[in-house]
C-alpha positions as CSV (number, residue, x, y, z in Angstrom):
1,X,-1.9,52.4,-8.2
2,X,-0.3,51.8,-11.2
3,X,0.0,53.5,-14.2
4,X,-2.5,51.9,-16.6
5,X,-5.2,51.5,-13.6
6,X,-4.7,55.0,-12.8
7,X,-5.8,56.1,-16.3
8,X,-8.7,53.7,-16.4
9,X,-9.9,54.8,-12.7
10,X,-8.7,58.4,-11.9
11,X,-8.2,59.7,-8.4
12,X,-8.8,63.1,-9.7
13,X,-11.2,64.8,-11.6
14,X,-10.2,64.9,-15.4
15,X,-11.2,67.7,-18.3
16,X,-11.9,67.8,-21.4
17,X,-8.4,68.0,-22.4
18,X,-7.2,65.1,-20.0
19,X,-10.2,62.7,-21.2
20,X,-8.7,63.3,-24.6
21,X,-5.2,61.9,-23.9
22,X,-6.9,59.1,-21.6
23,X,-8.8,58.2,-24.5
24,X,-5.9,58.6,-27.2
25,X,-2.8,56.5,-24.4
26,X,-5.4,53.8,-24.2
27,X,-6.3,53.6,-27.9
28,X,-2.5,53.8,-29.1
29,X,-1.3,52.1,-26.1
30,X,1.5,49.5,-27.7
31,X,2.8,52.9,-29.6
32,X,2.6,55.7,-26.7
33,X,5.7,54.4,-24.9
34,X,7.6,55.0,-27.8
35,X,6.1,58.5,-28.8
36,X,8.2,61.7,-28.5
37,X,5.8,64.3,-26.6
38,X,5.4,66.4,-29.6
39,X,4.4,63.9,-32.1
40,X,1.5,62.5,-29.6
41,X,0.4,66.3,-28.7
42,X,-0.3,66.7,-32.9
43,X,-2.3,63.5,-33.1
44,X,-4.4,64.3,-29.8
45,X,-4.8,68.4,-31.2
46,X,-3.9,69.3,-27.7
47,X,-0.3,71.0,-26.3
48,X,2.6,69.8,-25.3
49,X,2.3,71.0,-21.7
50,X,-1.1,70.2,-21.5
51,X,-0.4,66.0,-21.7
52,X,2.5,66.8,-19.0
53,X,0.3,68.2,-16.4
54,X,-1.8,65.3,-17.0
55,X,1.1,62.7,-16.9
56,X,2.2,64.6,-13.6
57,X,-1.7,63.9,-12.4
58,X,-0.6,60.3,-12.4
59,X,2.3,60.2,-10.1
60,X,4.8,60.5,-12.5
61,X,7.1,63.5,-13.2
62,X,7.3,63.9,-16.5
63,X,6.7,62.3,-20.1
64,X,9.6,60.8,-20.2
65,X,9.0,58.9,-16.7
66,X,5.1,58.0,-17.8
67,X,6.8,56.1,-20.9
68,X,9.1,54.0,-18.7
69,X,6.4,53.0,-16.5
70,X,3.8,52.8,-19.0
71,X,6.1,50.6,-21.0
72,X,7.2,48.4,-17.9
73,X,4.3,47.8,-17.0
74,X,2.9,46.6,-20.5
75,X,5.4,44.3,-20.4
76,X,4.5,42.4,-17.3
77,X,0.9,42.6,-18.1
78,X,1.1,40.8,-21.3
79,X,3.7,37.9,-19.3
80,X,0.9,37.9,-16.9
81,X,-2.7,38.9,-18.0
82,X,-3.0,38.1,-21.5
83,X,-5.7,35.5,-21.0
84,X,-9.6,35.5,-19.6
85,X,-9.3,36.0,-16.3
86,X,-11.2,32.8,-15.5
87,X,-8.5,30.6,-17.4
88,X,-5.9,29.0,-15.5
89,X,-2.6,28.2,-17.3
90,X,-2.4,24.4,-16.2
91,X,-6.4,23.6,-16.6
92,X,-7.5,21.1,-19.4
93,X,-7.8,22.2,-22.6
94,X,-11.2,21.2,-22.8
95,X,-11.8,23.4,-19.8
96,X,-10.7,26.4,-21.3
97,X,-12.6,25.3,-24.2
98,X,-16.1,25.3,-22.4
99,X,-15.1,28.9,-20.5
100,X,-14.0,30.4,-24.0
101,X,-17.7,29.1,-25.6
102,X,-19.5,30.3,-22.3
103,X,-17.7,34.1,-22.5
104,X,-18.7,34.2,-26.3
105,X,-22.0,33.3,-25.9
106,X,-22.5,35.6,-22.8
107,X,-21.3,38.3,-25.2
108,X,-23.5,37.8,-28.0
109,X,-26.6,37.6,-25.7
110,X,-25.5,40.8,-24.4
111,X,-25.3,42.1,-27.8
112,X,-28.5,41.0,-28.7
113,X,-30.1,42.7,-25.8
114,X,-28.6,46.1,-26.5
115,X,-30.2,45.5,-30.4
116,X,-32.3,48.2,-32.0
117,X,-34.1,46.3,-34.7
118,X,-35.1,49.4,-36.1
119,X,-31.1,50.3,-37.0
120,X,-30.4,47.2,-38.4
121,X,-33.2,47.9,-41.0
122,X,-32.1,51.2,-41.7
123,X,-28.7,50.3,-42.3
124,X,-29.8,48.2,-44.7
125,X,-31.6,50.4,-46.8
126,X,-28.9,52.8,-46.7
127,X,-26.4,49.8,-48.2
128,X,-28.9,49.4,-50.8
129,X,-29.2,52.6,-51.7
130,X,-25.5,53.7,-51.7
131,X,-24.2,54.1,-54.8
132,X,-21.2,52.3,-53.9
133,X,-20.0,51.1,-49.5
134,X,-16.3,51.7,-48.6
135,X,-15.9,49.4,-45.0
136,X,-13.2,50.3,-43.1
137,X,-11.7,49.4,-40.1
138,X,-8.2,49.4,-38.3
139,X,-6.8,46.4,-36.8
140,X,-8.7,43.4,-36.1
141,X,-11.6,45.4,-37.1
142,X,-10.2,46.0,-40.7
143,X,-9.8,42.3,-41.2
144,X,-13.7,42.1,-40.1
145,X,-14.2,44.8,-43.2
146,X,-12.8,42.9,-45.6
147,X,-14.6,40.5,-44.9
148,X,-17.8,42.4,-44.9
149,X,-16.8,44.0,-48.5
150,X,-16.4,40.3,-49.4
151,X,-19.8,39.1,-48.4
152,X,-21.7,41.9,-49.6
153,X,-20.4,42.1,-52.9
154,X,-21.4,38.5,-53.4
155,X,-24.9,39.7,-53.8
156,X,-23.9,42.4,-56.0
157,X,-23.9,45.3,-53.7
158,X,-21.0,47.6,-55.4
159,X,-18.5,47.5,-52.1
160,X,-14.5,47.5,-50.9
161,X,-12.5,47.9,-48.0
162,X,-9.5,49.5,-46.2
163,X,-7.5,49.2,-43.2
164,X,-4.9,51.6,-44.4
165,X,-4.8,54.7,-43.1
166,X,-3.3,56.4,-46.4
167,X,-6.0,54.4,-48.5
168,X,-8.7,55.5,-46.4
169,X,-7.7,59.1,-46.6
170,X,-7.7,59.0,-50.5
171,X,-10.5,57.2,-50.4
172,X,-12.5,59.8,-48.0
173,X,-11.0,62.3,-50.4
174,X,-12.7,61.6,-53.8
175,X,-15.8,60.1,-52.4
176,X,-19.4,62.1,-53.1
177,X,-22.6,62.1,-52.6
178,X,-24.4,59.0,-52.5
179,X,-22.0,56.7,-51.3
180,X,-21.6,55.3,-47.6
181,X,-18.6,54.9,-45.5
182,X,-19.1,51.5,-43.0
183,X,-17.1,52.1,-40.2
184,X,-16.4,49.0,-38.1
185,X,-14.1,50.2,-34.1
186,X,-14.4,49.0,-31.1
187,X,-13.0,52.1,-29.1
188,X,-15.2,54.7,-31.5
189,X,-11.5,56.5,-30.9
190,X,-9.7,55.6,-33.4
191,X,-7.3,58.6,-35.0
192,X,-6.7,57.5,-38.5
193,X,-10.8,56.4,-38.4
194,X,-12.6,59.6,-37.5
195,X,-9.9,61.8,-39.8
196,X,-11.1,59.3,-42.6
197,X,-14.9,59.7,-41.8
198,X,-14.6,63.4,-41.2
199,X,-13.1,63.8,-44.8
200,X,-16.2,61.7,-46.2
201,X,-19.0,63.4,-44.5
202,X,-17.2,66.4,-45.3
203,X,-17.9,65.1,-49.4
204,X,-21.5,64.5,-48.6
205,X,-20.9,60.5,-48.0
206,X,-23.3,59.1,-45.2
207,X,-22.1,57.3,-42.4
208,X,-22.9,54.2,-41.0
209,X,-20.9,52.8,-38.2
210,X,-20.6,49.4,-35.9
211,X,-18.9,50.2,-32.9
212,X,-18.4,49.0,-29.1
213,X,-18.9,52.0,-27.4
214,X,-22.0,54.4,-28.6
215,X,-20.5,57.7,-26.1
216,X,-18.1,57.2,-28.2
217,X,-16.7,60.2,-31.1
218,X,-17.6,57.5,-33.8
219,X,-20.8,57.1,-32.6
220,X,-21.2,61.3,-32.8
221,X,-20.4,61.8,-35.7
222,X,-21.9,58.9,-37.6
223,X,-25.2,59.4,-38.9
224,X,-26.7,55.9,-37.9
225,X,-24.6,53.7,-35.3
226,X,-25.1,50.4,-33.7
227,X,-23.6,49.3,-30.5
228,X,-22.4,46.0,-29.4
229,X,-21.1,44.9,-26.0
230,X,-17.7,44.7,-25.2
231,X,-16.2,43.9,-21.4
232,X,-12.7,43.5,-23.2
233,X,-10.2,44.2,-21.3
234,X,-6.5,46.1,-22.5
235,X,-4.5,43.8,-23.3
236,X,-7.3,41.2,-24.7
237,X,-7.2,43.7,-28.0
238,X,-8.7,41.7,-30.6
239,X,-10.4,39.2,-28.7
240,X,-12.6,36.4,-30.7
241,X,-15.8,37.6,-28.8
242,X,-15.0,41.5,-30.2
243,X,-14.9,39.8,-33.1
244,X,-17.9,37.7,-32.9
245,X,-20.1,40.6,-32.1
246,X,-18.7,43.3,-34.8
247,X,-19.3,39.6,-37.2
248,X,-22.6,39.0,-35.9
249,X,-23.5,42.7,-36.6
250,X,-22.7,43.1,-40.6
251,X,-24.4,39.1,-40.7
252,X,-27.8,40.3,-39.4
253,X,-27.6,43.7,-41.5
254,X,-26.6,41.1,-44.8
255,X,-29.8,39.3,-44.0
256,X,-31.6,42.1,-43.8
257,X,-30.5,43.7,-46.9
258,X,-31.1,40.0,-48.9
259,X,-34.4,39.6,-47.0
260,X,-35.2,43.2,-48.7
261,X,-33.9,42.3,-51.8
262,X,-34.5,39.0,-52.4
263,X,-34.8,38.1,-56.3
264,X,-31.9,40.2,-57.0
265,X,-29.8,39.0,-54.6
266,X,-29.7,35.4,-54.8
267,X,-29.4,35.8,-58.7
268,X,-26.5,38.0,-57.8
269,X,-25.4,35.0,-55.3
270,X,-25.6,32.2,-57.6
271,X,-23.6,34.3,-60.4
272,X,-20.9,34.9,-57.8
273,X,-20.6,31.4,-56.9
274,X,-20.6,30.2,-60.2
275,X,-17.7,32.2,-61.7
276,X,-16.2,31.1,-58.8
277,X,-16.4,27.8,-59.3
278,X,-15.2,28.1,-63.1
279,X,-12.0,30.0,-61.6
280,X,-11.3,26.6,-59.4
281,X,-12.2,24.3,-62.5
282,X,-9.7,26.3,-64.8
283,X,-7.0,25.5,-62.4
């Protein structure tokens, strides 16, 4: 078995320490092969020996061999596997056009089903009574907080993003109580994510988080979560439907919080637009 499937589907029984490093080598896996041992054993707050036993648990015989491999075989994967499994590289566009609408839609029907209404109302309320709402995200996810800090402060919620890890950090840093942190991951593993959020609950900030995995640490240490589904696969990081359900998420929780604040809000909306609209006629 290779490397990467190995990880995903263990022969042998892993602990706590070696669901750690699976966790971390899958969340961090375009930067892992070029990790020294020592540097990766700080960001996982595990030793040094500790991820070589593991490594050694998956046929190879030593770090050094684990990043050869696990680089190799990166590379073949993304020649190889980068696209849906149910596209075929000489189909007709408008073939992969109808597969890529049908996976989308399977994945937001999914979504749906997994829904607790009740979550999406109270992470509305707690938007509207934050005294300010940092989104953050890293990745493709930090693109989906900006635009969340974006949409929300149209309607005159007091908001901003970050998908920096030293931003977030100074940001968790002086935060207080009163304000929520939005957290928007797919994994839930993110490092540079649950340092930030751990620094803001530590300052009193509540936590509200969108997230593709609810076993996830994210999900345990946020004080309200909501799940989507998610089947993507390694190397489809970033895919449109991961996308579509994180952008689906922050939509229905921006209806809620207009549906709750109504007058306000589309007052807020048409000021917006309008000073908007004198920036473009100024031009």
């Amino acid at each position: 078995m290779s490397i990467i499937g190995s990880i995903n589907r263990p022969k042998f029984r892993p602990t706590k320490s070696d669901k750690l490093i699976m966790r971390y080598i899958l969340d961090n896996i375009d930067s892992v092969p070029y990790m020294q041992i020592s540097n990766m054993a700080k960001n996982i707050g595990t030793g040094e020996a500790t991820i070589t036993r593991y490594v050694k648990k998956l046929g190879c015989n030593g770090f050094q061999e684990f990043k050869l491999g696990l680089a190799k075989e990166i590379t073949i994967r993304e020649q190889n596997n980068i696209l849906d499994s149910s596209i075929k590289q000489n189909e007709p566009t408008i073939e992969t056009a109808s597969k890529l609408v049908s996976s989308n839609l399977k994945v937001l029907d999914e979504t749906l089903c997994l829904l607790d209404s009740s979550k999406i109302e109270m992470a509305a309320k707690h938007i509207l009574k934050a005294r300010k709402v940092c989104f953050i995200g890293i990745g493709f996810s930090g693109i989906v907080a900006l635009d969340s800090s974006y949409k929300f402060m149209r309607i005159g919620i007091d908001c901003s993003s970050y998908d920096n890890n030293h931003m977030m950090v100074m940001m968790a840093s002086i935060i207080r109580e009163g304000d929520l942190v939005f957290a928007i991951s797919n994994s839930g593993e993110t490092s540079e994510l649950i340092n930030t959020i751990r620094i803001a609950k530590d300052n009193g900030a509540n936590i509200v988080s969108i997230l593709g995995d609810e076993d996830s640490t994210l999900a345990k240490i946020s004080d309200l979560f909501i799940s989507y589904y998610s089947d993507e696969s390694l190397l489809e990081a970033g895919s449109m439907s991961t996308k579509m359900s994180q952008i689906f998420i922050v939509e229905l929780i921006y209806t809620e919080v207009v549906k709750f604040n109504i007058i306000e809000s589309t007052n807020n909306k048409l000021r917006t637009t309008d000073a908007i609209k004198k920036l473009s006629d100024n031009k």
